[in-house]
Residue, then its C-alpha position, 0 to 999 in steps of 0.5 A: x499531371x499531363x504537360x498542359x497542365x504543367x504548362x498552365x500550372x507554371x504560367x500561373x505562378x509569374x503573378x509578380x514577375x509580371x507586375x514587376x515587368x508591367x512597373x518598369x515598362x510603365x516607368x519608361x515612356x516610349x513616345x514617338x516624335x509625333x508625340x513629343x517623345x524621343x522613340x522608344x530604345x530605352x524601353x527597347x534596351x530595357x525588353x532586351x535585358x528581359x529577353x536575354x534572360x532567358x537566352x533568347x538569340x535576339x537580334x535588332x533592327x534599326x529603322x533610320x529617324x533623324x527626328x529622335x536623339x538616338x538617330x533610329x527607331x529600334x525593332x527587335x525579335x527575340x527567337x527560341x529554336x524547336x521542332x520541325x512545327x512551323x514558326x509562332x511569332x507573337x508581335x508587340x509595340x513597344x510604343x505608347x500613346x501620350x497620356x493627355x490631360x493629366x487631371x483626367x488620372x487618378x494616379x500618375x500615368x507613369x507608375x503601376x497602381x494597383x486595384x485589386x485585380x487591375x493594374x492602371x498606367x499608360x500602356x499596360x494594355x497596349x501594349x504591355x499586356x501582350x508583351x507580357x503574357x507572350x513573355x511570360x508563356x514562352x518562359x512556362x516552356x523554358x523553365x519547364x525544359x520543355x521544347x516547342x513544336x516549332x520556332x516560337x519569335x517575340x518581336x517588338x516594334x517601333x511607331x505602331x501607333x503613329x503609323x508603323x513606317x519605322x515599325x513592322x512596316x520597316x521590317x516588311x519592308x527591308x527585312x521581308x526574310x524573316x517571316x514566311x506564308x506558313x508562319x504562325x502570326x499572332x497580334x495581341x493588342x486588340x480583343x474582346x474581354x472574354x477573350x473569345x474573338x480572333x480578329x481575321x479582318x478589317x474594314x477599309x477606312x476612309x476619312x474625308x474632308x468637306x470645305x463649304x464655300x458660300x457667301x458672307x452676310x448679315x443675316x438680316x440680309x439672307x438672300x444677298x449670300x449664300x449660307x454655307x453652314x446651311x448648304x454643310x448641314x443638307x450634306x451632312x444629312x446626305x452622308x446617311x443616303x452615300x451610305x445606303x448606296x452601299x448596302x452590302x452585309x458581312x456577318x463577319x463583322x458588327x456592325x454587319x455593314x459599311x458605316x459612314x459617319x459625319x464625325x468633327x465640324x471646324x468653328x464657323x463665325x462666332x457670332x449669332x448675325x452672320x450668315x457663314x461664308x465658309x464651313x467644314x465637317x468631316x467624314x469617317x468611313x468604315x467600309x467592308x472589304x469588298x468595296x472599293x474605297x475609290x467607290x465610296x469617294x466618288x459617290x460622296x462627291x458625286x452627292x455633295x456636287x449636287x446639294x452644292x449646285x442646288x444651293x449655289x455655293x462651292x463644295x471641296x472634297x478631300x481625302x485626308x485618309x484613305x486605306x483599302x483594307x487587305x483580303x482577310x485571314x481565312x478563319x481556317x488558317x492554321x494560326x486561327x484553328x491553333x488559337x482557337x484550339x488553346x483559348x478553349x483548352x485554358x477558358x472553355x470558350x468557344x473562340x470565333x473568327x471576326x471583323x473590327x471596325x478599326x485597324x491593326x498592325x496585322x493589314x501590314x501582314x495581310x498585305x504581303x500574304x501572311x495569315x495574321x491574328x489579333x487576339x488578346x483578352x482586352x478590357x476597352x481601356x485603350x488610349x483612355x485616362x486610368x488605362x488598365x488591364x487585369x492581372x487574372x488576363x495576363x495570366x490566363x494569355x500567358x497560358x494560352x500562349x503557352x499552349x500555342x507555342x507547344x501545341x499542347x491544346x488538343 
């Protein structure tokens, strides 16, 4: 039996290790302050007793929070030392989003329910799953007796879903040491369900606010005012004709262009006889990498000026989110061809390299020069009521993992 096969072998066999690290992880919510929580250390202290079982150097990283009891938001890295290989660093959130309205579950969030293959609860996916399978795969190679060809560091953050100031963005900031520009940096909390997409890059994201000032009537009486909704809703239309001023394509990503979407609209008068004085909608964009996010702005207000002039009432724009994405991880950079290399050795798919939409906490890393990958076998169950993952993924990254970490997927 070659070593990959040893190492697969023995990833395999932690089924119920894994269920019982999904079960008290689940069983221990960790919400931040934005959330209505209190941070995320007792889980933190929970992963710590995990991680010392398997004699990891583990080392902790406070980020200052007055807003939770404990006064801090933990961060840890648990290492193993190995060849003259460069470092592989797996990082994870131990934070959860709240489980919204309870009736929505089948079962109580809180606890592991079993289905078959699926396991339900709140962050079993995300981010329980790459907490899992990165754990999981790292004790293949320790139960083995087997070295890594080069450092392997599982590192759990605080605040990834409200932001990542207390989390990866605290370490970045205050810890910058830790990592270096040869590093191997993989994210697993975002994929596809084959587990075939190594997420390199991200589009830019612009959200925008529209306020609408018009003049109030009786709608008997139009032409005494000036009918916001009716002057929002020729701007909501024009959003499609910002976005055709940016035409540009990357294949990289799918959609392949920049999207531009009129997404929430506030309540307007109640009642059916008034002429609005004053409306409200929302923008969001998602603009690919080489525009300018500046760009973009300027030409929405440039357009609703326009309508605004036309119709005779008053137009604000506001940037309620703004993020000019970072330049992408190269998809031949050594984190991406070494995970490629693995997902094919345990799955026989080809992986390819690709662009999302959304966001990750990998930008953070691409923004200070340190190739980063997303990757993860992942259901699209984040966030939802009855989120879950599959067992048979957990195993299988648990392999992958186990490959990367000992480069043995040639």
């Amino acid at each position: 039996m070659s070593l990959a096969e040893k190492l697969t072998k023995q990833a395999a066999s932690y089924s119920g290790q894994m269920l019982e690290m999904q079960k008290q992880f689940t069983g221990t919510p960790a919400l931040g302050p934005q959330n209505q929580g209190q941070g995320e250390l007792d889980k933190a202290l929970l992963a710590e007793k995990w991680l010392t079982e398997l004699g990891l150097e583990i080392t902790r990283y406070d980020a200052p929070d007055s807003r939770v009891e404990c006064g801090f938001r933990p961060n840890l890295t648990a290492c193993l030392s190995g060849g003259d290989g460069p470092t592989i660093w797996v990082l994870s959130h131990l934070d959860v989003v709240p489980t919204g309205p309870l009736d929505l579950w089948e079962s109580d969030p809180w606890q592991v329910r079993v289905d078959g293959d699926k396991l339900y609860g709140r962050g079993v996916l995300d981010d329980q799953a790459g907490i899992v399978s990165s754990y999981f795969g790292l004790k293949a190679l320790i139960d083995l007796g087997i070295k890594p060809a080069g450092k392997v560091g599982l590192i759990l953050v605080s605040d990834e879903e409200t932001g990542s100031e207390y989390g990866l963005g605290y370490l970045l900031e205050n810890h910058a040491e830790i990592f270096s520009a040869d590093d191997l940096i993989v994210v697993p909390d975002s994929g596809e369900a084959d587990g075939g997409l190594i997420e390199i890059s991200e589009k830019s994201i612009l959200w925008l606010k529209v306020d609408v000032y018009g003049t109030q009537i009786h709608a008997s009486t139009p032409e005494k005012g000036k009918n916001a909704l009716y002057a929002s809703a020729r701007m909501i239309r024009a959003t499609y004709e910002v976005r055709d001023q940016f035409p540009q394509k990357d294949d990289l990503f799918s959609p392949p262009g920049s999207t531009m979407e009129p997404t929430k609209k506030e309540a307007g008068v109640p009642n059916v006889n008034t002429v609005p004085g004053q409306d409200t909608f929302y923008v969001d964009c998602r603009i690919l990498p080489g525009i300018k996010v500046d760009e973009v702005e300027k030409a929405f207000r440039v357009k609703f000026q326009a309508i605004a002039e036309e119709e005779g009432v008053r137009v604000e724009v506001e940037r309620v989110q703004g993020y000019q994405s970072p330049p992408a991880t190269s998809a031949d950079a050594p984190v991406v061809t070494a995970l490629a290399k693995a997902i094919k050795a345990v799955t026989g798919l080809e992986a390819r390299a690709g662009g999302i939409g959304g966001g990750s906490v990998a930008a953070l890393f691409r923004e200070k020069g340190l190739p980063a990958a997303v990757w993860a076998t992942f259901q699209d169950t984040a966030h939802t009521p009855n989120e879950f993952c599959l067992m048979s993924d957990l195993v299988q990254d648990a392999k992958i993992f186990a490959l990367l970490f000992t480069a043995q997927a040639d």
